[in-house]
N, C-alpha and C positions, 0 to 999 in steps of 0.2 A: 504493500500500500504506500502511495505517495503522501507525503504528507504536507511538503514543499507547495507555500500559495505563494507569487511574488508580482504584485499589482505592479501598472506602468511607472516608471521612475519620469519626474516631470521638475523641470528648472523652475525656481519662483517664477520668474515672468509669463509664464505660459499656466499657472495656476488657476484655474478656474474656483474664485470664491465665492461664493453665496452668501448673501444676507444671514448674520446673523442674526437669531434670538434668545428670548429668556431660556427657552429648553436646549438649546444647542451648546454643547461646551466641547472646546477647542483644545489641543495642548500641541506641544513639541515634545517628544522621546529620541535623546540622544544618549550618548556613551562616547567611555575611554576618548577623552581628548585629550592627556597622558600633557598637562600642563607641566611648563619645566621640562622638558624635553628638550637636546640639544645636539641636534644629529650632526653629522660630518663636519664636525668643529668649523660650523658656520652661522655665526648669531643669527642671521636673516632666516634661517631655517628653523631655529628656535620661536621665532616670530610668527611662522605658520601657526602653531599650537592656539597662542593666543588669536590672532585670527580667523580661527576657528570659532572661537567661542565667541569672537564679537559680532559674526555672522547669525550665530545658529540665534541670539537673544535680537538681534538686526527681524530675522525672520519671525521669532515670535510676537514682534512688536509690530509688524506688518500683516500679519494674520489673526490680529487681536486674539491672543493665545489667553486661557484661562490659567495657563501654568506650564509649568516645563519641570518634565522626567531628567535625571541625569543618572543613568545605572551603573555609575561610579566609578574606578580609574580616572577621575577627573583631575588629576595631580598624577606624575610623573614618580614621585616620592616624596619624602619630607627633605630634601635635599634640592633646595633649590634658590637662584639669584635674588638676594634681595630685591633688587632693579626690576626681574620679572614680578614678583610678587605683588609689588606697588603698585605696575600695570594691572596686575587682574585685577585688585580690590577697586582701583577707581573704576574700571570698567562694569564692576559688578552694581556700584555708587551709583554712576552714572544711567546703566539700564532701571536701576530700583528708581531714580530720580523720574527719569524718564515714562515709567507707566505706573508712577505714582504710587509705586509700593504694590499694585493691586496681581502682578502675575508672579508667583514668587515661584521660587529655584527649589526643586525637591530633588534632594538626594542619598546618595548610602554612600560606604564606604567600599570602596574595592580595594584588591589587597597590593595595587601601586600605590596608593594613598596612604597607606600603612608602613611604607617602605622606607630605611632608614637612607638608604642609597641607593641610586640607579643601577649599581652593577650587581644587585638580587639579595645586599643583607634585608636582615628581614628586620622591623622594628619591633624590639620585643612585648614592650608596654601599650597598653590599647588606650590611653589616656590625653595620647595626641595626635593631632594631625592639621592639615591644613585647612580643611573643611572642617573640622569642629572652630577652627577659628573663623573662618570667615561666616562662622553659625553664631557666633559668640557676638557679631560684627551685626548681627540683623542681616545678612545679606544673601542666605540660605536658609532652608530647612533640612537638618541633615535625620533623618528617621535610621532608627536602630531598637529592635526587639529587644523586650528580659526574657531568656530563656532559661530564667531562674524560678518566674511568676509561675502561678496555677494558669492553666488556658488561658482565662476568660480577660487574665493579666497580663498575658504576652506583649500585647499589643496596646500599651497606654496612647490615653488622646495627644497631642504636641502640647508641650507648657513651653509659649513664647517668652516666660518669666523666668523660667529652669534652662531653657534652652535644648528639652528634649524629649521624647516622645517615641512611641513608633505607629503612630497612623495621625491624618490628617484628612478631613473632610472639605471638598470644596465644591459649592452647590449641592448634587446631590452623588457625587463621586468619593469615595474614600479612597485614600490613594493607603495602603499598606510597606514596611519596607525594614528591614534589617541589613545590619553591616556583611561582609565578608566573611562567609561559612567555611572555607574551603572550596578545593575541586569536586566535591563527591559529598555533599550536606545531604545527605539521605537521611539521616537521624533528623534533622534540626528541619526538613520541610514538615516532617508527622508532627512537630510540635506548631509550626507555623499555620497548616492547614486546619489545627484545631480551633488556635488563637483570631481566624477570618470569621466573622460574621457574615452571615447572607443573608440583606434584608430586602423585604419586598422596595422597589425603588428607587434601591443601590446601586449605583455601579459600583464591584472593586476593582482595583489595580494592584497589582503587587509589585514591588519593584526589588529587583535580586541582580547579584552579583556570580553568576557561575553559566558556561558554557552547557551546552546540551549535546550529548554523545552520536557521536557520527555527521556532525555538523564540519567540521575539520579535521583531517587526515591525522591519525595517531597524537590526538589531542584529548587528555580525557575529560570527561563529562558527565551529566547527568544521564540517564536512560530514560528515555520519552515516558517510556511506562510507568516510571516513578512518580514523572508530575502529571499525569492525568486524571490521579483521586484529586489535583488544586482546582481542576478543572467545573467542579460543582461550588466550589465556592469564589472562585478568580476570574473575571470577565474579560482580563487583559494580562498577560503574564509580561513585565518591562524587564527585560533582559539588559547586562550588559557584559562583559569580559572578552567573548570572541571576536576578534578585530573583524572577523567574517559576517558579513550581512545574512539574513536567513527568516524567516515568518513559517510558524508551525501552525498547520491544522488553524491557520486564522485566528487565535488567540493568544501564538508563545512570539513574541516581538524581539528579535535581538538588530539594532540598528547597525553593528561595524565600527569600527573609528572614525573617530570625526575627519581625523587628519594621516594621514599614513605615516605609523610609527616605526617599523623596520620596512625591510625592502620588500619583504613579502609580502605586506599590505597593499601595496599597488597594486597588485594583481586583484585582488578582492573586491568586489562590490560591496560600496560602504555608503554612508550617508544619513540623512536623519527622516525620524516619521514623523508626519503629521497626521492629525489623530482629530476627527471631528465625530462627538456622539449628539445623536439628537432624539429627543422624546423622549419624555420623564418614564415611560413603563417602557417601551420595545428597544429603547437604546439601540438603535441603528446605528452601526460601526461605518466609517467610513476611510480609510488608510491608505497614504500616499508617502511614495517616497520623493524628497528632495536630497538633490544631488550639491554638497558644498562645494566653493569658488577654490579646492582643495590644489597644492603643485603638480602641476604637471608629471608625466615621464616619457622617456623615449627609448624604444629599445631595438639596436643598430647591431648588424650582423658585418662582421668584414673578415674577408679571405684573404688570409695572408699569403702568397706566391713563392716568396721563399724566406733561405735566411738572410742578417741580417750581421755581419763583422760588429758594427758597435752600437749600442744600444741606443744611441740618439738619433741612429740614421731609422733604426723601428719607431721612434716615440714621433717622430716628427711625420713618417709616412701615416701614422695612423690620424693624426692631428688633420692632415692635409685630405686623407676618405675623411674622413668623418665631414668637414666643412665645408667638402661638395654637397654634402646630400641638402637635400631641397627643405628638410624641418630646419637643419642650421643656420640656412641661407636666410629663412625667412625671420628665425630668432634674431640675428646678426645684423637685420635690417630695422626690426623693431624692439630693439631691447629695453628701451627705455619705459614699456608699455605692456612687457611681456616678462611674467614670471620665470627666472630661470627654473627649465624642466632637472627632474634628475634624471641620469645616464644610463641605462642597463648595457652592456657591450659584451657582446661573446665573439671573441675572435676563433676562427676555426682556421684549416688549413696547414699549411707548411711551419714547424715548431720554430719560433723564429731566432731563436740563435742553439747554438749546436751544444754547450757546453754547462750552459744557466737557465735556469725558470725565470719567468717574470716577479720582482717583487710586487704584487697587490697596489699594498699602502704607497709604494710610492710612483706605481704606476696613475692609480687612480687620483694621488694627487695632480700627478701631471694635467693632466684631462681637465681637472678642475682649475687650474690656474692658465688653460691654454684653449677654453672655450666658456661659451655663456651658459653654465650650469652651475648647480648649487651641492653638487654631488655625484657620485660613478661607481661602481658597482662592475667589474672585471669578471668573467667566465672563459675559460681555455677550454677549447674543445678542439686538436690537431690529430689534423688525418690528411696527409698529402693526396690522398683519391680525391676526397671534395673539390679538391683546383681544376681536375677533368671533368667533372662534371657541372662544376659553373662556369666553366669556360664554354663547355657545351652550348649548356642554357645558353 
C-alpha cells in the first residue's frame, strides 16, 4: 500500500488565496532551519539560515497566518555567533512588532537545539537552550510535555507567566507538542496518545520531533504502524527532523529543511506547508507546499582526456570547462543579482596525474576562489573507456 500523498508545490506569487473568515484558520509548518549554521567557511552562506527564517515569517505575514508550526532543529546548536544571534532576536522583534503580537511562533525542541557543538557533542543538561531563551524573551512558545504527570497531566495549558506549558489552544485548534524523544520514542508516544484529548470541535495538532521509518534510506525511524493508534486522537501529525520532505496517509506532515544543510539536502525536496482548515465541525484540510527563495546548485560533469605533469596545468583546464558552460556564462554576467549557486563536480575519465590523488579541501577551495560560487563538492569517478564513448556521443 502507498501511502505517499504529495499535493502541487506552488511559488507564493502564483498562490491562489481566498477570502478569509471567522471559521477559516490558517498556519505555516516549517522545520530544521538549523540557525547558526556555517557551511564552507563562508559567512554569506551562514546568512542563508537566517534568511530563511525571514522568508518563511515574510510568508506568514502575507497569508495572514493564525500561527506558525516550527518542528524544531530551529538552532544549529547552542554554539553559536553572538553577531548571529542578535540578528534572529531583532528579526523575531520585529515580525512580533509587525503583526502585532497576534500570530505567535510555536515550537519544541529538537535535538540540534540541545547540542553543545556542531561537530555532534551532545549537551548534557536539559535546562538550556536557545529557544527557551528566546521563550523567556516573549518571542516564542516553546511547548514540552511532563512525562512524569498522571495522563490527564501530560499535557498542561501554556502559562505565559511560567513561560511553559505543553499545549496551546488557538480559536478552536489545540496545537499539542513535546521536546526531543529520541530516534525510536515508542514508549513516550503511549504516554502522549493518552495525554490528547479528542473533543467534539477540536482540531488537534501534534507537533514532534523524530523521523518516520523508511522515509530515508538507512535512517532510523518510527514504524508507521506505531503512530496510527495517534491517529484517533491527532488531526494533523507536524513532523520535523528528516531534512527529506514527505506527507503520510494525508495526516503525518514532515516539511524538509528550510535551507539545505549538508550537500545531501539539495537533492531533497524540501520546503514549507501551508495549512488552511475551514469549518468549525468538518475541518476541511486544505495543504500546499511553498517552495523557499533557498541557494541555488549546479551539478557539472567533465571528462578529463588525459594526464596532467603539474597540477596547475589540471586546476586551470578545469576552471577554463567549467566557465564555458552556459549556467557560468550566465552567472558571470549577472552576478550582482544572482545568488552564488553551490558546485557539485564529478570529474570522470583519464586519472589525471599518474602518481597523486587529488586533494578535496584544496581542490575544492580552488573552484571557490576561481569562480562565482559559494561552495564545491568534488567526486572522482576514472575510467579511461568513458573518453571513447563521449567522444563518440
Amino acid at each position: 500500500m502507498n501511502h505517499s500523498y504529495n499535493p502541487r508545490s506552488l511559488p507564493l506569487n502564483e498562490l491562489p488565496l481566498e477570502k478569509k473568515t471567522d471559521q477559516t484558520i490558517r498556519f505555516i509548518h516549517t522545520s530544521d532551519i538549523h540557525l547558526g549554521s556555517h557551511q564552507y567557511e563562508k559567512s554569506l552562506r551562514s546568512d542563508d539560515f537566517i534568511f530563511a527564517l525571514k522568508e518563511v515569517l515574510q510568508i506568514s505575514q502575507n497569508i495572514s497566518a493564525d500561527f506558525i508550526l516550527l518542528g524544531g532543529d530551529i538552532f544549529n546548536s547552542l554554539d553559536i555567533l553572538p553577531g548571529k544571534m542578535k540578528v534572529i532576536i531583532e528579526i523575531l522583534k520585529e515580525f512580533q512588532k509587525a503583526t502585532k503580537g497576534k500570530v505567535p511562533i510555536i515550537t519544541i525542541e529538537g535535538n540540534h537545539d540541545i547540542r553543545r557543538f556542531s561537530r555532534g557533542v551532545k549537551f548534557r543538561h536539559r535546562d538550556q537552550s536557545w529557544l527557551k531563551v528566546c521563550a523567556k524573551l516573549g518571542l516564542l512558545i516553546l511547548l514540552d510535555a511532563d512525562f512524569q504527570a498522571p495522563s490527564e497531566h501530560v499535557f498542561q495549558p501554556y502559562d505565559f507567566e511560567q513561560v511553559k506549558g505543553g499545549k496551546i489552544q488557538i480559536k478552536n485548534v489545540v496545537i499539542y507538542g513535546s521536546r526531543y524523544l529520541g530516534e525510536k520514542p515508542i514508549s513516550a508516544l503511549s504516554i502522549i496518545r493518552k495525554g490528547i484529548k479528542k473533543e467534539g470541535g477540536i482540531y488537534n495538532i501534534l507537533l514532534q520531533h523524530f523521523g518516520v521509518e523508511g522515509q530515508m534510506k538507512n535512517v532510523p525511524g518510527v514504524p508507521l504502524e506505531i503512530l496510527k493508534p495517534l491517529h484517533h486522537r491527532v488531526d494533523y501529525l507536524a513532523l520535523g527532523h528528516f531534512h527529506k520532505q514527505f506527507i503520510l496517509d494525508n495526516w503525518i506532515y514532515n516539511p524538509g529543511s528550510a535551507e539545505a544543510v549538508s550537500s545531501m539536502d539539495f537533492k531533497y525536496n524540501r520546503g514549507i506547508f501551508f495549512v488552511e482548515i475551514s469549518g468549525l465541525e468538518t475541518f476541511e484540510k486544505k495543504v500546499q507546499i511553498l517552495k523557499l527563495n533557498n541557494r541555488r546548485y549546479l551539478k557539472k560533469f567533465i571528462c578529463n582526456p588525459f594526464q596532467f605533469k603539474k597540477k596547475e596545468n589540471f586546476y586551470r583546464y578545469i576552471i577554463k570547462r567549467l566557465k564555458m558552460a552556459p549556467e557560468f556564462v550566465r552567472i558571470t554576467k549577472i552576478t550582482s543579482c544572482l545568488k552564488s549557486p553551490f558546485l557539485f563536480l564529478t570529474i570522470r575519465g583519464v586519472k589525471p596525474f599518474l602518481y597523486y590523488d587529488i586533494k578535496h579541501r584544496e581542490f575544492e577551495k580552488f573552484l571557490v576562489q576561481n569562480l562565482p560560487i559559494v561552495g564545491a563538492k568534488v567526486y572522482q569517478n576514472y575510467d579511461s573507456k568513458i573518453i571513447t564513448l563521449e567522444n563518440y556521443l
